[in-house]
N, C-alpha and C positions, 0 to 999 in steps of 0.2 A: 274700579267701582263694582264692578261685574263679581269679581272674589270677594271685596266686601262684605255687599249684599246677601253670596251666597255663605260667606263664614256666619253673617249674623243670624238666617236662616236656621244653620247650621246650632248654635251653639243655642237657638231658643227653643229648637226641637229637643236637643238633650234634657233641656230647665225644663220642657214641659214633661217631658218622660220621666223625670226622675220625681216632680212633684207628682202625677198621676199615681207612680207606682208608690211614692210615699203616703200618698193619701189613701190607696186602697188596702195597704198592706196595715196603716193606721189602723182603717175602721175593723178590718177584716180580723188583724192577728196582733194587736197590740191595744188596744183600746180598753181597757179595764181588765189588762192581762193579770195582773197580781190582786185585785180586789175581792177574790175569793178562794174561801179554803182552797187544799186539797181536795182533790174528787174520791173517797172509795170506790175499788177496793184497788185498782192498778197502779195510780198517780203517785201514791205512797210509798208504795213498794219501791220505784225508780229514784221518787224527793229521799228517804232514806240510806237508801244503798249508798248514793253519791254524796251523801252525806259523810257517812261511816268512811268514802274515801277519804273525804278531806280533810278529815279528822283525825285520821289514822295513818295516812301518809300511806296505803297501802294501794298501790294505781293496779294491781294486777288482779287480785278476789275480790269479786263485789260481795256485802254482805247485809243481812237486813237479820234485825231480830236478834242476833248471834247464830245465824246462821247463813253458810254462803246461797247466794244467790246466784243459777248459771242460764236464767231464763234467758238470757241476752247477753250477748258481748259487750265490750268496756266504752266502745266510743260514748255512750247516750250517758255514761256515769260520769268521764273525762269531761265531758263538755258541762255537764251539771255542776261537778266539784269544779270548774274553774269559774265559774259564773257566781257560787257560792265566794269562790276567794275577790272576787272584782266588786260585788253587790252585798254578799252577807247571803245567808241563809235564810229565805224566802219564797213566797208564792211564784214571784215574779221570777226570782233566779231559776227559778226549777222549770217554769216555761220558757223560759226567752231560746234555748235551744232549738224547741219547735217551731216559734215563731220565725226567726231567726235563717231555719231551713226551708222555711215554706216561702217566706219574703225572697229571699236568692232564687227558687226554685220558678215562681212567678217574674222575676227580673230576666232571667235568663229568658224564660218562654216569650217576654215580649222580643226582647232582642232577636228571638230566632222566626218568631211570624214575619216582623219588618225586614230582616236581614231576607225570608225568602222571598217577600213580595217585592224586595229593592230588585235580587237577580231576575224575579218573573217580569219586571218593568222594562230592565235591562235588555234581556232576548227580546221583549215584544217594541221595543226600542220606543218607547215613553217612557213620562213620569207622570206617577200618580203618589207625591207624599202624602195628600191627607186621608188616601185611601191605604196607607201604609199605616198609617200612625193609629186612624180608627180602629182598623181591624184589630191589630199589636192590643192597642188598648181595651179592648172589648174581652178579647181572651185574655188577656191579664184578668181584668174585673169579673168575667163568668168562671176565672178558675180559683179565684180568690174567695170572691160571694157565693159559696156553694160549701153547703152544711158537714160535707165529710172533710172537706179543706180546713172549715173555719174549727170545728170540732176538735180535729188532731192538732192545728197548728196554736190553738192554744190550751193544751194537753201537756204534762212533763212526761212522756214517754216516748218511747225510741220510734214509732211508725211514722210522726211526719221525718222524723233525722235520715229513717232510711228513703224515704218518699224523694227526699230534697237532696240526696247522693246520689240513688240509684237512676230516678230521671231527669235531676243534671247533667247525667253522665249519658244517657240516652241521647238528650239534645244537641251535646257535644261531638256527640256519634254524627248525628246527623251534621251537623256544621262540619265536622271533619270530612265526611262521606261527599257533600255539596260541594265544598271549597275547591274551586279550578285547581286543574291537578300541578301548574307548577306553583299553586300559592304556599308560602310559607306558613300560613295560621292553621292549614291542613295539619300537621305534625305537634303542633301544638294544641288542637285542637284533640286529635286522642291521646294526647299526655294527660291532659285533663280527662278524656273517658276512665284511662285508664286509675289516676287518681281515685277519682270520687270513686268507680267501682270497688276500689278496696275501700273507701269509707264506708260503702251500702254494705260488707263482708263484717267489717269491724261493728255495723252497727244492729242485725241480724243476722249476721252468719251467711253460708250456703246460698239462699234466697238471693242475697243479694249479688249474686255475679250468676246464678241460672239463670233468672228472669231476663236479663240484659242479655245473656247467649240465645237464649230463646227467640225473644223478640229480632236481633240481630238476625239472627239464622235462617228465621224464614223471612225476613226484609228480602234478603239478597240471594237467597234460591229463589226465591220468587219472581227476581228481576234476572236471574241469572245471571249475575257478575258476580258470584262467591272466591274465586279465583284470582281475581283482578282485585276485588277488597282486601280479600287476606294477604295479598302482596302489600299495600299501600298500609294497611293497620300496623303490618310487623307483630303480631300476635307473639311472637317467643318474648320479644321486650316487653311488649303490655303485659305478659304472663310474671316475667321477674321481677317489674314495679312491681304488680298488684301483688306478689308473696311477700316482695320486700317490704311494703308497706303494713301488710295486712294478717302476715305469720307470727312474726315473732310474737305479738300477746297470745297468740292461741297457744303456743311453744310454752313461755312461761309458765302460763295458766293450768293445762296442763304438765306441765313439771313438777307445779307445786301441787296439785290436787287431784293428779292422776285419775283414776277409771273414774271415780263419780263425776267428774268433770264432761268426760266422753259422753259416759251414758245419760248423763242430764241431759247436756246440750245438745248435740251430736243425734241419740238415741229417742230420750223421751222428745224435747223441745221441737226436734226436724225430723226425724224421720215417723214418729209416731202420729205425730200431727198431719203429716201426708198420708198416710197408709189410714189407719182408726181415728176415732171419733177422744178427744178429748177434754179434761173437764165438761164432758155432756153439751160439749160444741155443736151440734149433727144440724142440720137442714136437709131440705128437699133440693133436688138438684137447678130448681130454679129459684135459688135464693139470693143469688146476687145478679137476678133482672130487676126483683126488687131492691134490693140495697141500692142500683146504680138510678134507677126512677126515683126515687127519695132521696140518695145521698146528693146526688146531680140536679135536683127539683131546683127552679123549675124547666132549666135549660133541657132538661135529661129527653122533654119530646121530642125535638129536633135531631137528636142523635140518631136517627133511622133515612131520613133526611139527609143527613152529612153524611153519611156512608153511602148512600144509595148515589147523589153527586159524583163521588168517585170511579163508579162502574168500575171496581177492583178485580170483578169477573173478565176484564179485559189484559192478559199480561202485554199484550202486542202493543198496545196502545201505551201501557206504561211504560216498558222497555225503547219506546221509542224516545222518551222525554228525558231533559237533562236534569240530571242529576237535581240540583237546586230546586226543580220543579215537583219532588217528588217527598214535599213535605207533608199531607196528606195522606199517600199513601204512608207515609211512613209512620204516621200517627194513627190509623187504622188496625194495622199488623200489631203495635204499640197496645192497643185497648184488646183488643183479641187475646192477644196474646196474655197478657195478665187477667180478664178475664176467664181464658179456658183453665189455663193452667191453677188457679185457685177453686172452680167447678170440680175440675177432677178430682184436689183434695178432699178427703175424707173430712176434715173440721173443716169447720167453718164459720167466720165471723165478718163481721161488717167492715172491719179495720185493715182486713187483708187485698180488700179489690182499690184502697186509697193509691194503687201507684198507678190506675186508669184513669183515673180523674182529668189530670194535668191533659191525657190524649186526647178527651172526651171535649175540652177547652178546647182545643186546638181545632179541635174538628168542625164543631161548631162555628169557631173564629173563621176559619177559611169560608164555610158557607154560607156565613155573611158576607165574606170580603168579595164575592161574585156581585152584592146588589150594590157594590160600592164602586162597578166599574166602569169605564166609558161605554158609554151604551154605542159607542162609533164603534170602538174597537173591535174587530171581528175575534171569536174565541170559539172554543168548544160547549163550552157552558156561560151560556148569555144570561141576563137579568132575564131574559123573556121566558125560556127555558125554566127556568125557576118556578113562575107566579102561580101557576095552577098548583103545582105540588105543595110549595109554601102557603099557599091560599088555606089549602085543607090542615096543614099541619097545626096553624097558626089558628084554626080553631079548635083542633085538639089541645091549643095550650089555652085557652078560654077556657076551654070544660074544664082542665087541670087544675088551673088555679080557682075555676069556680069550685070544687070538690074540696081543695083547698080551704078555700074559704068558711068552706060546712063543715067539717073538719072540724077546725078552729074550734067554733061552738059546741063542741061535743070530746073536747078535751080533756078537762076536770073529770067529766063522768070518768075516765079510763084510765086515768093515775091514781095506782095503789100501789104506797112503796109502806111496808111497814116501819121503816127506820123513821120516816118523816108523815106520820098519820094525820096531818093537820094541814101539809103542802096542798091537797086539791081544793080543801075549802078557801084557804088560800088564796090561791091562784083564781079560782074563779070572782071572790070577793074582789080582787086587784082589777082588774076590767080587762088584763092583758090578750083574754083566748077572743074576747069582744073586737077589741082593736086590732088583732092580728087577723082576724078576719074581715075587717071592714078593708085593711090591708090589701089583702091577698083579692077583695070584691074589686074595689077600683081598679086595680091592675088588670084585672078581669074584662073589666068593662073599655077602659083606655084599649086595650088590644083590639078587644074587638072593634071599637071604634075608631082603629089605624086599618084591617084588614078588610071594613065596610070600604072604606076612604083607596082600598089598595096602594097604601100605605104603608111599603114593609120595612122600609129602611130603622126606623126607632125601635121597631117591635121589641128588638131583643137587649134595646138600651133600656128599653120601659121594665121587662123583668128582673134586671139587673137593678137599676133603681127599686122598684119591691123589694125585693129581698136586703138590701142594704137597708132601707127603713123597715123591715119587718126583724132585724137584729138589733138595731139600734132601739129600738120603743119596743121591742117584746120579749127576744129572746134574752138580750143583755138585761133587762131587771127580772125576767124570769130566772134564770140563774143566780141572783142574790135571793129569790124568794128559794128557789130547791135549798141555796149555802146557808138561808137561814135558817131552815127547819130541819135539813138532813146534816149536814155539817159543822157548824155553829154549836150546837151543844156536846159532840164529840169534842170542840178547840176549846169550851169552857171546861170540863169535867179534865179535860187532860190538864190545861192551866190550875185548877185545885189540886188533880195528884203531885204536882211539881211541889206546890206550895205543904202541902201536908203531908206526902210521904217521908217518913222515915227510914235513918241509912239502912243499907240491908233487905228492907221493906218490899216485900214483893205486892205487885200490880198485874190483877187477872183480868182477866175479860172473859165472860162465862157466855156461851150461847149464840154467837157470832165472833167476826171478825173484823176488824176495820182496821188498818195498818196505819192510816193516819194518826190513831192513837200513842205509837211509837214513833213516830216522824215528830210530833209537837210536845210528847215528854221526856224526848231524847232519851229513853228507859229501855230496858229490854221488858217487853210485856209477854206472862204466860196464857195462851188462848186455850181453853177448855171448852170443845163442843156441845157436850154433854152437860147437862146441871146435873144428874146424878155423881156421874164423876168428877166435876169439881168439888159436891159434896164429901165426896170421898177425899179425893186430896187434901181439902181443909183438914179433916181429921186425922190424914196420918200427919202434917204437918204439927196437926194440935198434939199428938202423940209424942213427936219424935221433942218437941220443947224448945224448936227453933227460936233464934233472935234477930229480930225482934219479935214479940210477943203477939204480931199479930199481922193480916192480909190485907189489903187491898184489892176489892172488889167492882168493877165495874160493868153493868149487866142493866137492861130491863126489870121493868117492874115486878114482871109475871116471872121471872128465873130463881128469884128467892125463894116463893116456896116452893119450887120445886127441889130446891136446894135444902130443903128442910130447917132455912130460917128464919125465926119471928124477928119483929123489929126491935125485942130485946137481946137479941144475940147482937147488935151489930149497932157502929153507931155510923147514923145519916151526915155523909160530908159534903154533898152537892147532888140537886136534881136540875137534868135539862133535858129538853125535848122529852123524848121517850126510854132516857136513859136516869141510871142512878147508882152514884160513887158510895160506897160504902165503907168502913172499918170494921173487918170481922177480928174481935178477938182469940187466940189460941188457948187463954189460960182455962177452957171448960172441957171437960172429957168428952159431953158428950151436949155438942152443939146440936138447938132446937128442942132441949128435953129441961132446958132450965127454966 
């Protein structure tokens, strides 16, 4: 009866963890995944390339435009061009890789909070499941509901694919590192580190097995067992996996495209981007304290808090603790570490500190799971121990989300995109920056009206709630409103060049670029910065008496005359948004003089 009971336990904990993580990873990275365009100017770039894979049967050079592409290794193409052959070539095929990675990457993270609080149970010799399952599930949902997460994971670019190899493989470090030393899942457990770290290689390069030795490195000089690790890892075998898995496309690839290969990827892509400042990347050096307060909003207060918990200035006290218990610190070292090391880089972007997030979760998640525990139980860090610090923190997250909330209303004024000049009136007509703020007010106010009440235990379910309804009713149709107006007329004008170009027929884009245009005309399109110089090209084209007799043009309003054409030079084939397809004929010497 006794094993019954607890198989039934057993099996309705799994059903409830899997609905949990099915339901968050729903709202969070799948929920109206395909419903809109392509994003310019990056999204393109990858829906493309992987494209031209799968098309061309060609798995080794990615290419876009008619030209190779070595921004990034092959895995994020592989995974596109297979996803294109299972679904068809689409919005959706071109993100489900991200989501995909993010969803696993959050599945793993629960199983490794409950797997460490079952051993902390275990030593302190209770049981506390629903203080396992909450905590598990809270850091699933704060690392799920959280805007750099929800952003990349449904994005068709390589940063969540590396995010969801490289700390999977981290976690797996950790499970391997934890695992009693005569358990069998230990060796299996860095089979898998070792794996996925050649997926994060295959999927950015370099980056993705530094950061993991990085982070690793100072885990365990820290604790002082580097010696005793590096026995139980067998680092020569993780080294042979990871080449064997992770070399040979470099080998190919370079085989077939020799030094520009190197120097793209290798040169410009990694090492230039750590040393100098590229594409006019640059920030001050505290540019991702901000990115991690807004990427991590609103959970991102507490994170001062969850570190401080740890007294990590203590090595004696950590080295005393077993292993399994040292998942905290390990998620610390984890955020540090990815943190520093992207500060020191020279460029700089918002995309690059995405593989702290997951630790930032974590951290969090444990520093709730102290108010979640038997207040009999004697510990180092009691619930009581908490309340004053939590007290104050939890009204810095008041003020947060009150700032938030003001914010809101003062959004429209400060978007200005020229591609989409009608998005802020837009937006504000829609009532969304209204509602998102009334949003972010309640939440506001619930808080504080748990932390009058000394009431801490919901606080950080209450923000989570927020923010899951501040996606669902604002950001999710505010993003049909950006794809209406910035994207939407780029997928109509490209649908007209399909329908009315002619064979041979070339297709420009004069004065920007937008690569989704060649994503949805499946064409190769010529980009011309300059209006002068496109004028120019028209004419020697109009010289040379090319066939067919005439260009396709695709440009803003204001590019034409500087182009030196009247509307009788050219004939009008589609106008959308702030763009306009044109048919310039060749048969005039001397276009704009007729």
């Amino acid at each position: 009866m006794i094993n019954d009971y607890m198989g039934k336990r057993r099996v309705f904990a799994v059903t409830l963890s899997i609905l949990w993580l099915v339901l968050i990873a729903g709202v969070a990275f799948f929920w109206h995944l395909g419903s809109i365009g392509l994003i310019d100017e990056t999204e393109p770039l990858f829906a493309e390339a992987s494209r031209q894979m799968f098309v061309t049967g060609d798995w080794i050079t990615p290419f876009f435009n008619g030209e190779t592409r070595f921004d990034k290794p092959a895995l994020i193409y592989w995974c596109q061009a297979i996803t294109y052959w299972i679904f068809g070539v689409n919005e959706w095929a071109v993100r489900l890789p991200s989501a995909l990675a993010a969803t696993g990457l959050i599945s793993l993270a629960f199983y490794t909070i409950q797997w460490h609080l079952a051993r902390q149970d275990y030593l302190e010799r209770t049981t506390r499941p629903t203080r396992r399952w909450l905590t598990a599930a809270l850091g699933a949902a704060v690392m799920a509901l959280s805007s750099q997460m929800i952003v990349w994971g449904r994005t068709g670019v390589s940063d969540m694919l590396l995010v969801g190899c490289m700390d999977s493989a981290l976690l797996c470090f950790f499970l391997a590192y934890a695992q009693p030393s005569q358990s069998e899942m230990k060796a299996r457990w860095y089979l898998a580190f070792y794996v996925l770290t050649a997926g994060a290689i295959l999927t950015k390069g370099p980056v993705g097995i530094v950061l993991p030795v990085l982070i690793i490195g100072i885990f365990v000089l820290y604790l002082g067992n580097a010696k005793a690790i590096l026995r139980e890892m067998r680092p020569l075998t993780g080294l042979l996996i990871i080449l064997c898995l992770s070399v040979p496309w470099y080998l190919l690839v370079i085989w077939r495209n020799g030094e520009n290969y190197i120097n793209s990827f290798f040169g410009y892509h990694n090492l230039e981007r750590f040393t100098s400042v590229v594409n006019r990347h640059s920030a001050p050096w505290y540019f991702y304290f901000f990115v991690v307060l807004v990427g991590f909003a609103p959970y991102s207060v507490y994170l001062p808090l969850a570190m401080a918990r740890l007294k990590f200035w203590q090595p004696k006290y950590w080295r005393s603790q077993k292993r399994s218990s040292q998942l905290g610190l390990f998620a610390f070292v984890w955020f540090i570490g990815v943190f520093g090391f992207f500060t020191t880089a020279v460029t700089k972007l918002p995309s690059y500190v995405l593989p702290l997030m997951p630790a930032a979760a974590i951290l969090v998640a444990l520093l709730w799971s102290d108010l979640l525990k038997d207040e009999k139980i004697t510990q180092q860090y009691s619930p009581d121990s908490l309340n004053r610090p939590l007290f104050w923190t939890g009204w810095v997250n008041v003020v947060f989300l009150a700032v938030l909330a003001v914010a809101m209303f003062y959004v429209p004024q400060l978007i200005k995109d020229p591609a989409a000049p009608k998005f802020s009136e837009s937006f504000q007509q829609s009532g969304l920056s209204v509602l998102g703020g009334v949003i972010w007010l309640v939440c506001a106010l619930i808080v504080a009206a748990l932390l009058v009440r000394r009431y801490y235990q919901p606080v950080l379910m209450v923000n989570v709630l927020a923010f899951a309804a501040f996606l669902v009713f604002v950001l999710t149709p505010c993003l049909f409103l950006i794809d209406q107006e910035r994207q939407l007329p780029l997928r109509e004008l490209s649908a007209i060049a399909v329908q009315t170009q002619q064979p041979n027929e070339e297709l420009m884009m004069v004065g920007f670029k937008k690569p989704s245009v060649v994503f949805y005309t499946q064409k190769q399109v010529n980009y011309v910065k300059i209006s002068t110089k496109a004028a120019q090209y028209i004419q020697d084209k109009a010289a040379k008496k090319t066939q067919p007799p005439s260009v396709l043009v695709l440009a803003q309003f204001k590019k034409f005359p500087e182009m030196n054409l009247k509307p009788t030079d050219y004939e009008k084939l589609g106008t959308s948004g702030a763009y306009q397809l044109i048919r310039v004929p060749l048969n005039k010497k001397e276009l704009g003089n007729s």
